[in-house]
N, C-alpha and C positions, 0 to 999 in steps of 0.2 A: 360932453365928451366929443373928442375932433372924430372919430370912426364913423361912419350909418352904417356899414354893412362890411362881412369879410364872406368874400367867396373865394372858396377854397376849391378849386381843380384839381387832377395829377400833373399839370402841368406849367400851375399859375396860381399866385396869390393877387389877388385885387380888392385895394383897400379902398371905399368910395369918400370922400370926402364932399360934404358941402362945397359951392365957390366962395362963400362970404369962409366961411372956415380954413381952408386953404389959402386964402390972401391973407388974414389973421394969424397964419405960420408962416410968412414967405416960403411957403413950398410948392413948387409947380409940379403937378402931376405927367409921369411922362410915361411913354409906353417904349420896352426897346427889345428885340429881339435877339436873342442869345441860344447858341448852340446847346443840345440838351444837356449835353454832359459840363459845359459852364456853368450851366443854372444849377445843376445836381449841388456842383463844387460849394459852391454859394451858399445854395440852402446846406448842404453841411454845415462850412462853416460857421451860417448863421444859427442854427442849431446848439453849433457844440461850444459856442461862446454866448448864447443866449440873450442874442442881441438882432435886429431885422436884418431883410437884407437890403433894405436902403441905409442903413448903417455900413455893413460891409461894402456894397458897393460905392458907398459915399468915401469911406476910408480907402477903398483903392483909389478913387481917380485923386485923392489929395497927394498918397504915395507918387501917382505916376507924375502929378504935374513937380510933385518937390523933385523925383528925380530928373525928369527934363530941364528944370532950372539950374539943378549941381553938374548936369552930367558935365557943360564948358570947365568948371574946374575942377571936377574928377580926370578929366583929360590933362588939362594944363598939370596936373600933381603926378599923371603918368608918365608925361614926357618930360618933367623935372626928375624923376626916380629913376627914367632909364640912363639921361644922362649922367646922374648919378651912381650910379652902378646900384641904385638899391631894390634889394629884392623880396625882401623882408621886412619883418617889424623890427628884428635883432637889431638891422641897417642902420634902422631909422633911429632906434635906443642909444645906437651907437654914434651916431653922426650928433645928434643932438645931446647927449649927454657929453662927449668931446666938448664941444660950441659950448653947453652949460658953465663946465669945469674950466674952460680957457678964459671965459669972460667975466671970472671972479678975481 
């Protein structure tokens, strides 16, 4: 079993890993400081989805880098929709099903 030891605070989980075990999971142990009420967030959700919070927190930073990489063409689609006049999904239903129907 990868765990030695779980210490449990009110304010922290620390989970000890061997190093030969740790380099055997490519996982680096890291330490990071976070606002109380972040960590609360956290451990809720790791909680009420029953899953760690190196999971959770692994799932946000993948969230944040995906949206940092769309965000250039979430842009680019917003200034094609404004010159568009579109403002909606309806628009969008509409413009593109037009383009469907014309190109049959």
């Amino acid at each position: 079993m990868f765990i030695k030891k779980l210490i449990m605070s009110s304010n922290e989980v620390v989970i000890l890993l061997s190093l030969a075990e740790a380099r055997e999971m490519n996982v680096k142990i890291v330490s990071v400081s976070l606002p109380v009420e972040i960590n609360d967030r956290i451990e809720k959700i790791a909680a009420e989805q029953k899953r760690s919070k190196s999971q959770i927190v692994l799932e946000a930073v993948e969230k944040y880098e995906f949206d940092i990489r769309w965000a250039p063409i979430r842009e680019y689609g917003d200034r094609i929709a404004k010159k568009l006049g579109i403002t909606s999904e309806d628009d969008v239903e509409q413009i593109f099903g037009r383009k469907a129907q014309s190109s049959r």
